[in-house]
PAZAPA-4460 file (N, C-alpha, C; in steps of 0.05 Angstrom, whole numbers, plus 32768, in hexadecimal, padded with zeros to 4 digits):
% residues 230
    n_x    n_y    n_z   ca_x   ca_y   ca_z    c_x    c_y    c_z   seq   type   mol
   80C1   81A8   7F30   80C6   8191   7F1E   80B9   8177   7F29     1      X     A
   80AB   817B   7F3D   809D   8164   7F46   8096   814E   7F34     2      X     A
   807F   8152   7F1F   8079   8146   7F01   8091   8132   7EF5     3      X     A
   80A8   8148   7EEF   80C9   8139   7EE4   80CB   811F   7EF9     4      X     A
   80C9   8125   7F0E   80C9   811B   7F24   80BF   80FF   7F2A     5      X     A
   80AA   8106   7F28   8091   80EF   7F32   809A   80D8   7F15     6      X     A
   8099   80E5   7EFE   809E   80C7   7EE2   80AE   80C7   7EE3     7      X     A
   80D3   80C7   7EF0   80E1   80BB   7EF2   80D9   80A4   7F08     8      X     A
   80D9   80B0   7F22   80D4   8095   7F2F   80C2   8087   7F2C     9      X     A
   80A0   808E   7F17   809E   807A   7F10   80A3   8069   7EFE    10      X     A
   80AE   8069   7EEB   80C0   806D   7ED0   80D1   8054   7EDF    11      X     A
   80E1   8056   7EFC   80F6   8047   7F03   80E3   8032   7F0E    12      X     A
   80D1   8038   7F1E   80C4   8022   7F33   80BD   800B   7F1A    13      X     A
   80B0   8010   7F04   80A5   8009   7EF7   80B6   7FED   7EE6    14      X     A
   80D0   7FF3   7EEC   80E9   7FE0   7EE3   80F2   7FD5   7EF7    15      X     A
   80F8   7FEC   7F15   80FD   7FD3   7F2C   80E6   7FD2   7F3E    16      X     A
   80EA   7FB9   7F42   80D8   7FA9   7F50   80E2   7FB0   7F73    17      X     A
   80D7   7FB3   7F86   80DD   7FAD   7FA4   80C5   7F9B   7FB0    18      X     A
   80BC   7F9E   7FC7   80AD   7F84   7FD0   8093   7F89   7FD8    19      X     A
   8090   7FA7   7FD9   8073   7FAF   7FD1   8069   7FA2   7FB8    20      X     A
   8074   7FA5   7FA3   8065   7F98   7F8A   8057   7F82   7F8F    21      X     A
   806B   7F66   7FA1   8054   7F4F   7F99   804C   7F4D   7FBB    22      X     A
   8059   7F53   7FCE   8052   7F52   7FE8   8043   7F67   7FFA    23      X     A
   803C   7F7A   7FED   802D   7F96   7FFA   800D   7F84   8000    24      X     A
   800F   7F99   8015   7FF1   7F92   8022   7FCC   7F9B   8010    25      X     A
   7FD3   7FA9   7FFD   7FC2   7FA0   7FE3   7FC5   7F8F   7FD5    26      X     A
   7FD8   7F7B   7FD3   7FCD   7F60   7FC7   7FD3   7F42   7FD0    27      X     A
   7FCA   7F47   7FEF   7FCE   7F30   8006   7FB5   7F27   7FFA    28      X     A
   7F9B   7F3D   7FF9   7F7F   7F28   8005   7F7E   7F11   7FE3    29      X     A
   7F71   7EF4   7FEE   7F72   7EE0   7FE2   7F5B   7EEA   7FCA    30      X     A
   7F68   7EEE   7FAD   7F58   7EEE   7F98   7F3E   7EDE   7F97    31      X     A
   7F41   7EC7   7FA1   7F2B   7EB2   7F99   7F17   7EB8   7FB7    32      X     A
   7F1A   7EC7   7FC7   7F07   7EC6   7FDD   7EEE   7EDE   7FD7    33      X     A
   7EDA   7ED5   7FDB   7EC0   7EF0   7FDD   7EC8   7F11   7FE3    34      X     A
   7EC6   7F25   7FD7   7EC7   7F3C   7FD4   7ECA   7F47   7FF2    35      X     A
   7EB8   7F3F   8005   7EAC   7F3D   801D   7ED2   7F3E   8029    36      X     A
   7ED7   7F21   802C   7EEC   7F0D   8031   7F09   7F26   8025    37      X     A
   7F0B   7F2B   8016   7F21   7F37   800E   7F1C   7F53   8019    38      X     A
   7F0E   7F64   801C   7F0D   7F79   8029   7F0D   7F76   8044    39      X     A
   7F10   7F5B   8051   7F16   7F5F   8067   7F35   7F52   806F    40      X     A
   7F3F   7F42   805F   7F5A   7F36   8059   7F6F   7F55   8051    41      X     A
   7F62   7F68   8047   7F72   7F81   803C   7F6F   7F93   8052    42      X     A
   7F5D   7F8A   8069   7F5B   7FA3   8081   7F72   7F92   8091    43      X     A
   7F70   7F79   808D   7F84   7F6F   80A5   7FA1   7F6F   80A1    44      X     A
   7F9E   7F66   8089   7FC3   7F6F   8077   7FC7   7F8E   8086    45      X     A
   7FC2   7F9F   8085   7FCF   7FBD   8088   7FC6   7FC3   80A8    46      X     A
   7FAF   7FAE   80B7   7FB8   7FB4   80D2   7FD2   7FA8   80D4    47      X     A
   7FDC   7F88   80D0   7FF7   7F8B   80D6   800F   7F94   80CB    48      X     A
   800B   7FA4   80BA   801E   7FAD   80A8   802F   7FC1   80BC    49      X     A
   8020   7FCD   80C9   802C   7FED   80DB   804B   7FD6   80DD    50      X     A
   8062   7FEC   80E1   8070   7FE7   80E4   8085   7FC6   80E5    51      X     A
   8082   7FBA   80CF   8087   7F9F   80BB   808F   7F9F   80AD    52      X     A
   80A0   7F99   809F   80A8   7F94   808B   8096   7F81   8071    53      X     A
   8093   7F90   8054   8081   7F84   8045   8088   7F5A   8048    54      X     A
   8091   7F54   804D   80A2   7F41   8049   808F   7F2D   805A    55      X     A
   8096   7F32   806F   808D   7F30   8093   806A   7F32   808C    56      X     A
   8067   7F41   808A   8045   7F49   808E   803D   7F34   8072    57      X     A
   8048   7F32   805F   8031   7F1B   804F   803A   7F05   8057    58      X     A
   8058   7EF8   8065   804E   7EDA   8073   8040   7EDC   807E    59      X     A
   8035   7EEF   8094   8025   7EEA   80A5   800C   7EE3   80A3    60      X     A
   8003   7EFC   8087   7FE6   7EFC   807A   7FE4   7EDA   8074    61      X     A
   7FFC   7ECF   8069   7FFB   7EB6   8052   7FF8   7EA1   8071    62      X     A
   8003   7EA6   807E   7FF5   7E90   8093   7FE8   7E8D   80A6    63      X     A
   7FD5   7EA7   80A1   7FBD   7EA9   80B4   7FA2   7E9D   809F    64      X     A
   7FA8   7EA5   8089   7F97   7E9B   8071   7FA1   7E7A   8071    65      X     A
   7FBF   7E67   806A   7FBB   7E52   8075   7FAE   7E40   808B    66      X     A
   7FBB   7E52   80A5   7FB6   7E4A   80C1   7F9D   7E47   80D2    67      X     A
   7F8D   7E5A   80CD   7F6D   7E61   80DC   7F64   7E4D   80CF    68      X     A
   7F4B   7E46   80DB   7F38   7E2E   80DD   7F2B   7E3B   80BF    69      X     A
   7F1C   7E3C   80A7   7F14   7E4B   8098   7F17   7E61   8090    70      X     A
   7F37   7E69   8089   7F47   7E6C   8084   7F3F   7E91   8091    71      X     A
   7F52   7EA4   8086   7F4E   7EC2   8091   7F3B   7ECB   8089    72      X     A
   7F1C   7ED1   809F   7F0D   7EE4   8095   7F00   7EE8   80AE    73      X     A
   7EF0   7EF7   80B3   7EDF   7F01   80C9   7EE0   7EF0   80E2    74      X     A
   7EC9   7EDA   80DC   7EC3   7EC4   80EF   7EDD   7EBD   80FA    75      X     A
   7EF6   7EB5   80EB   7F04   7EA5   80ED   7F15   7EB4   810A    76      X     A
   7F16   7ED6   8103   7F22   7EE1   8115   7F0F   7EE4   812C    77      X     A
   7EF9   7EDE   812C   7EE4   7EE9   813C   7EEB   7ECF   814E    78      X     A
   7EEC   7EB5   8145   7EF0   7E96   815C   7F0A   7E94   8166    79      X     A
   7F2A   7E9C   8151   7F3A   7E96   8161   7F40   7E9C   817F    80      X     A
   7F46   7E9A   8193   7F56   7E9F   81A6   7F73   7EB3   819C    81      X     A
   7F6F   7EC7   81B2   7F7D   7EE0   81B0   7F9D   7ED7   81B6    82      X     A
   7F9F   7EC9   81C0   7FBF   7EB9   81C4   7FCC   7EAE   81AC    83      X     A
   7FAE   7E9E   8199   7FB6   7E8E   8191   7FB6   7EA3   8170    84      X     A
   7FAB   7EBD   8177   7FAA   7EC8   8156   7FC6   7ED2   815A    85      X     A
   7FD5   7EDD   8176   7FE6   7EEA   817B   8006   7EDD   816F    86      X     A
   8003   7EBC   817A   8017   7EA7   816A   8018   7EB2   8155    87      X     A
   8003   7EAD   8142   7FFC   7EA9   8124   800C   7EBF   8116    88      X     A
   800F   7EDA   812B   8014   7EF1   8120   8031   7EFD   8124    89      X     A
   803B   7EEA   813D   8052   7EEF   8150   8068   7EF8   813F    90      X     A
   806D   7EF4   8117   8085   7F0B   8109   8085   7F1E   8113    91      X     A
   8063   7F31   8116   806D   7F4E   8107   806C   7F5B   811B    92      X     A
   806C   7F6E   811A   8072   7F8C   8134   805A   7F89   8142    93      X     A
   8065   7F8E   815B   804B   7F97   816F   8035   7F7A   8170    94      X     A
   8040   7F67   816A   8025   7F4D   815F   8014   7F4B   8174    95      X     A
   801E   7F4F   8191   8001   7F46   81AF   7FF3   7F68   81A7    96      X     A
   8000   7F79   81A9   7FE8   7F88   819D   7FDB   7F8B   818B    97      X     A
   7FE3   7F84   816E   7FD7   7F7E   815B   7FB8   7F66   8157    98      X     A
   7FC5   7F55   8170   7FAF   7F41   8168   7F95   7F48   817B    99      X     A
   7F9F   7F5B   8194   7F86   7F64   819E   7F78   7F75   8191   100      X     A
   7F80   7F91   817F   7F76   7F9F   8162   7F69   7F85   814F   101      X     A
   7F70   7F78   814A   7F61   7F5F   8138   7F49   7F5D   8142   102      X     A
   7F4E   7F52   815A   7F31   7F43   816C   7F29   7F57   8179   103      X     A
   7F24   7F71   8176   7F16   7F88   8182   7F01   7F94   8168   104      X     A
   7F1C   7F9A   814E   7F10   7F91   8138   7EFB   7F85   8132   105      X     A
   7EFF   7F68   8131   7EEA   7F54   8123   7ECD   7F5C   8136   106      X     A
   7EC9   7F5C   814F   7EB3   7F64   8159   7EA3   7F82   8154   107      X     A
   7EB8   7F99   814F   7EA6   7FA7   8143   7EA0   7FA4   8122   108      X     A
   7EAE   7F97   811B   7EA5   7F90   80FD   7E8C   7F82   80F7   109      X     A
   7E80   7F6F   8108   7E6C   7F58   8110   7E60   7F73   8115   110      X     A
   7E63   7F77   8131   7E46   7F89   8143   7E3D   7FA2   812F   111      X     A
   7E4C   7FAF   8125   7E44   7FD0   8123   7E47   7FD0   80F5   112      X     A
   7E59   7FC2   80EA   7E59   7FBE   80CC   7E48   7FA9   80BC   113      X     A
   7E35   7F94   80CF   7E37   7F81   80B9   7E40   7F6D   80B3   114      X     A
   7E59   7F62   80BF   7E72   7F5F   80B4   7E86   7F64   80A7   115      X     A
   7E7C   7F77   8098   7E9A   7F87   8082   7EA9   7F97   808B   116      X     A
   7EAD   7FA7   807F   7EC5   7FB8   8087   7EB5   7FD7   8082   117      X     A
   7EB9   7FEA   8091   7EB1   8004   8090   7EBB   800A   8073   118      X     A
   7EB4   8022   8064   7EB5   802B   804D   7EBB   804D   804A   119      X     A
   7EB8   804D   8068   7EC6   806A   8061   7EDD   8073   807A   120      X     A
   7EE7   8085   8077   7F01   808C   8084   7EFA   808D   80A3   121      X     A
   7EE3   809E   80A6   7EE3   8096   80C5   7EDA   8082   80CF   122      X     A
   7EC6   8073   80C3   7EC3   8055   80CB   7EDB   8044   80D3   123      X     A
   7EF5   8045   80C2   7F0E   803A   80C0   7F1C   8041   80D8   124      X     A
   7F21   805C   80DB   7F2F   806A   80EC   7F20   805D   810F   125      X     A
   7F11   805E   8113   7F01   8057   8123   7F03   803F   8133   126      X     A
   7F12   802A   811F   7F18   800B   8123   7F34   800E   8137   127      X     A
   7F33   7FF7   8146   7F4D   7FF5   8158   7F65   7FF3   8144   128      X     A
   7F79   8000   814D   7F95   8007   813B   7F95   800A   8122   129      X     A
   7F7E   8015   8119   7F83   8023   80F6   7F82   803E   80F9   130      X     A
   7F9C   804B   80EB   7F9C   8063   80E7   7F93   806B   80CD   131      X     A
   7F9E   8082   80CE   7F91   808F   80B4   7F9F   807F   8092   132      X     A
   7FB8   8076   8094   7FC7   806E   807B   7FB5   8052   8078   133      X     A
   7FB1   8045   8091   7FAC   8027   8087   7F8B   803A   8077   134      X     A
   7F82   8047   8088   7F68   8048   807B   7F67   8056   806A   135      X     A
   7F6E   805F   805E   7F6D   806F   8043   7F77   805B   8030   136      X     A
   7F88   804E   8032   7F94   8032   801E   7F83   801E   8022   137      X     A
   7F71   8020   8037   7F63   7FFF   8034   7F4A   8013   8020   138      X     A
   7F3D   8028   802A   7F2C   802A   8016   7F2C   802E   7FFB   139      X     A
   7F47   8034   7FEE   7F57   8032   7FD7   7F4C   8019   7FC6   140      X     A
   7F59   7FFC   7FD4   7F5F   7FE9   7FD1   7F46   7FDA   7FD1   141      X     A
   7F31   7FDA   7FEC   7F21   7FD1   7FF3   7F03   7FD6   7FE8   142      X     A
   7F01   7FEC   7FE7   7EF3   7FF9   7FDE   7EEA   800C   7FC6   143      X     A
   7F08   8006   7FB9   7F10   8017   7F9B   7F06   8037   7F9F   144      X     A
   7F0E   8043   7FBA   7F07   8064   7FC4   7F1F   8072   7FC7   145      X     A
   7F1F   8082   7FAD   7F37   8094   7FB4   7F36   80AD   7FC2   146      X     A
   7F2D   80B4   7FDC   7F2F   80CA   7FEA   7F48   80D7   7FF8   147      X     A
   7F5A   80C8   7FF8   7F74   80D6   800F   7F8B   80BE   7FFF   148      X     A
   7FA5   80C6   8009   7FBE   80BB   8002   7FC1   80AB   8018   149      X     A
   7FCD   8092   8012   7FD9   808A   802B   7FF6   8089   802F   150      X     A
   7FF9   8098   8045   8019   80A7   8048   802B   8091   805D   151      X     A
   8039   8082   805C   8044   8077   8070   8064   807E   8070   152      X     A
   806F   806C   8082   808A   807D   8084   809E   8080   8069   153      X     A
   809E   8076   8061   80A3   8077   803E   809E   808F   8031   154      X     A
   8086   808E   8031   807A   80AA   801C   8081   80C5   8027   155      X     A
   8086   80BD   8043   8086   80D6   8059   80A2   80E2   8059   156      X     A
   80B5   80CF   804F   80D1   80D6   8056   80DE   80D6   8036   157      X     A
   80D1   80D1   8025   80DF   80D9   800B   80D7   80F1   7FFC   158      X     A
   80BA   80F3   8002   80AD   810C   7FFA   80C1   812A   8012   159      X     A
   80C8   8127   8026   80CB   8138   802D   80ED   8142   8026   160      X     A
   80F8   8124   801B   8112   8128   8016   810F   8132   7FF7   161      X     A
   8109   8130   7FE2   80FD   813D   7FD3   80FB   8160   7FD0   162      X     A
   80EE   8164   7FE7   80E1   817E   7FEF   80C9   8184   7FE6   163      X     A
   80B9   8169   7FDC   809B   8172   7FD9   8088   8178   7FEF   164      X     A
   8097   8173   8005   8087   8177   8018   8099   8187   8037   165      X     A
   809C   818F   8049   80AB   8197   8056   8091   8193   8073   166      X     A
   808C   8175   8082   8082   816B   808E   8098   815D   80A5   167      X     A
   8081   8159   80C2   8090   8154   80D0   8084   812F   80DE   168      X     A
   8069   8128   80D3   8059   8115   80D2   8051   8108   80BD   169      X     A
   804C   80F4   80B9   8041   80E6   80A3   801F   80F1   809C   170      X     A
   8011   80F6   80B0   7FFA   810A   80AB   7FF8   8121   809D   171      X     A
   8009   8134   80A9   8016   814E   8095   8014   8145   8082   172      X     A
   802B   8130   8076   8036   812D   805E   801A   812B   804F   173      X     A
   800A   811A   8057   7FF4   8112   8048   7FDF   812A   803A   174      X     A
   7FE3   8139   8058   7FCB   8155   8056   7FDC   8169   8039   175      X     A
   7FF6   8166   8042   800B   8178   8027   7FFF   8167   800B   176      X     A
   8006   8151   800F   8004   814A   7FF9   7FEB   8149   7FDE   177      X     A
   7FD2   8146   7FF1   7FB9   814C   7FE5   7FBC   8163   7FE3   178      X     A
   7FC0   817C   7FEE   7FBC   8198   7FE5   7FC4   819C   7FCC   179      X     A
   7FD8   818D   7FB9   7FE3   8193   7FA2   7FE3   8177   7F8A   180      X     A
   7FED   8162   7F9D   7FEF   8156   7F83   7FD3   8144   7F78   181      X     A
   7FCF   8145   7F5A   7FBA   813B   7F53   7FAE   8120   7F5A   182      X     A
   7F92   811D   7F64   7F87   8107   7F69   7F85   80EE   7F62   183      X     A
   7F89   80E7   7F3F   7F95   80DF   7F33   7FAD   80C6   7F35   184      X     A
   7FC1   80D5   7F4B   7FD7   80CC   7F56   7FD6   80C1   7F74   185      X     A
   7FC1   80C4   7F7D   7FBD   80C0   7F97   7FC5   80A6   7F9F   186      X     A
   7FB8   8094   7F90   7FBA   8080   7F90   7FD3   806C   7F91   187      X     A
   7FDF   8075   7F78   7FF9   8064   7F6C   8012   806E   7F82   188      X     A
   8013   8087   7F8C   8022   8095   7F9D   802A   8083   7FB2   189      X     A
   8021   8075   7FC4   802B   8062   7FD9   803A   804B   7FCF   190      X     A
   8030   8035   7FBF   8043   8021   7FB3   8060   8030   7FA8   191      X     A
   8059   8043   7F96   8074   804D   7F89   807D   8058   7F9B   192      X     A
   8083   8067   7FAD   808C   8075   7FBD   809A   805F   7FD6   193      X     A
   807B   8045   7FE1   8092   8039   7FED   80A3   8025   7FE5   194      X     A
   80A5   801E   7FCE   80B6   800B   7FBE   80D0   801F   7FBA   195      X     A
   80CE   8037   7FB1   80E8   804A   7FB3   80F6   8046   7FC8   196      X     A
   80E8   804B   7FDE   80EA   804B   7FF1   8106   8031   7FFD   197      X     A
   80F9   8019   7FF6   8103   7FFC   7FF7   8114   7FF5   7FEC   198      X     A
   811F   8001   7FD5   8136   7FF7   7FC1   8149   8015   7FBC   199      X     A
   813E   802D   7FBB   814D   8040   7FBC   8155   8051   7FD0   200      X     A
   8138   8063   7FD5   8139   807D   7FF0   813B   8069   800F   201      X     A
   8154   805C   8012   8148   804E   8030   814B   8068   8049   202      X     A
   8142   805D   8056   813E   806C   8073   815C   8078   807A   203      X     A
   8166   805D   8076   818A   8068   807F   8195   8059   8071   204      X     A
   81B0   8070   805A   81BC   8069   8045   81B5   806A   802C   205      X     A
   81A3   807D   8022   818E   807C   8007   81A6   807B   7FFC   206      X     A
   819F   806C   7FE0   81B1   8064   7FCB   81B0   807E   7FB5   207      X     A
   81B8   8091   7FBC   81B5   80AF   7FA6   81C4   80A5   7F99   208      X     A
   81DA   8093   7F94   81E0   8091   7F79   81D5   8087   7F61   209      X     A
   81BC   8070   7F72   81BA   8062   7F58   8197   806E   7F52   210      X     A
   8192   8085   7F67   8177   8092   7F63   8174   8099   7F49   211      X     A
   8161   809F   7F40   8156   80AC   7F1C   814F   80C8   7F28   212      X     A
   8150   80D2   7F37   814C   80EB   7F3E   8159   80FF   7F4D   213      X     A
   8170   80F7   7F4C   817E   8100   7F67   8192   8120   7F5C   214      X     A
   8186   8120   7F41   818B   8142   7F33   8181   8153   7F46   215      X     A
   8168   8148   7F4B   8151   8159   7F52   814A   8158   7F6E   216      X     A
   8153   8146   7F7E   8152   8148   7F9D   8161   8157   7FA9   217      X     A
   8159   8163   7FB9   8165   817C   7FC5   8175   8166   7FE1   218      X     A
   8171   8152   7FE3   8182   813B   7FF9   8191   8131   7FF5   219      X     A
   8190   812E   7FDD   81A2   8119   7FCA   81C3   8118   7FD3   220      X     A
   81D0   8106   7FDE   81EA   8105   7FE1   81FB   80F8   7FD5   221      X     A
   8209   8105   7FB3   8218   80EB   7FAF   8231   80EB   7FB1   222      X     A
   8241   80DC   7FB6   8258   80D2   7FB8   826F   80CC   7F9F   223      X     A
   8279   80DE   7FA0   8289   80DE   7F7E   82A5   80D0   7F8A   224      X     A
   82AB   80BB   7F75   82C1   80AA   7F79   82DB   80B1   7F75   225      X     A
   82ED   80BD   7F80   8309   80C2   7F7C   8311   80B8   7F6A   226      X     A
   832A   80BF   7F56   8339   80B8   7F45   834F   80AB   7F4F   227      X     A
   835E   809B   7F45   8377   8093   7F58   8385   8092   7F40   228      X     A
   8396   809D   7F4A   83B0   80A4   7F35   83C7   8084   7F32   229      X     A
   83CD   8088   7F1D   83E0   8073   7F11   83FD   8076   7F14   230      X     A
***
């Protein structure tokens, strides 16, 4: 019933809103900046995304794009001082490592791209701290290339509660998931899945009651309310 499945929750996402919708790291990079400029504003959103909260990761985007001398793009990361990108970044997870991945980053972006951003999966993969999800979603986003899903802990842990997948990695899940479901879907699959994720399926405590699917989940725990007698 996967199909039943999939247009309910999107069916529900589609009414509730979570903070993927306006804060996900596909629609940090600045509309009004050069093509160039936003594909590299959308590689840097989802380096700091790893482990962040959507929330967290677009102040940060929003005031590195304030804060930097000419605002977020290549150069800008290429002159700051590594201390001083590290401040800038000090919300989200892991930020002193993050900002050394930035500025390891921006130099092979300069030396070996051009300046842009690689365009294909192993170019991406290749870069200091991008894995395979950021890169398959940046070339999604970046590059309008739908080759692979991007699976993060979200997609990884509702799909398997589900039972579409019976995975022990977010990689797995990904490799499962292309083997069957249509390409089509590849795409839309991460937002909807982690917005579910955010307002319904949480990590700990999923709300099965107020799920649209929870007929059909084989995890599903609900809680039926005693009667109390008069």
């Amino acid at each position: 019933d996967w199909q039943v499945v999939y247009k309910l929750i999107q069916a529900y996402r589609e009414k509730e809103k979570a903070p993927v919708d306006t804060m996900g790291c596909e629609r940090l990079a600045e509309t009004t900046a050069s093509p160039l400029v936003q594909r590299f504003q959308t590689l840097v959103s989802l380096m700091l995304s790893s482990q962040t909260k959507d929330t967290v990761t677009s102040a940060t985007v929003w005031r590195l794009q304030a804060e930097l001398p000419g605002g977020l793009n290549l150069q800008s990361i290429l002159d700051v001082k590594e201390d001083r990108l590290d401040e800038l970044i000090s919300s989200v997870g892991f930020h002193k490592r993050k900002a050394a991945f930035l500025k390891r980053t921006a130099i092979r972006l300069r030396d070996d791209y051009g300046g842009d951003i690689p365009d294909t999966i192993q170019g991406l993969t290749s870069l200091p701290g991008v894995g395979p999800k950021m890169a398959y979603l940046t070339l999604q986003v970046a590059w309008n290339k739908n080759i692979g899903i991007g699976v993060d802990v979200h997609v990884h842990r509702i799909c398997n509660r589900l039972g579409w997948v019976k995975t022990k990695t977010p990689e797995e899940t990904r490799a499962s998931l292309e083997s069957w479901l249509p390409k089509d879907r590849w795409r839309n699959i991460n937002p909807m899945m982690v917005g579910f994720g955010q307002i319904v399926c949480l990590p700990r405590g999923p709300r099965c009651d107020q799920c649209p699917v929870n007929q059909y989940c084989p995890s599903a725990v609900i809680t039926k309310k005693k009667k109390t007698s008069i």
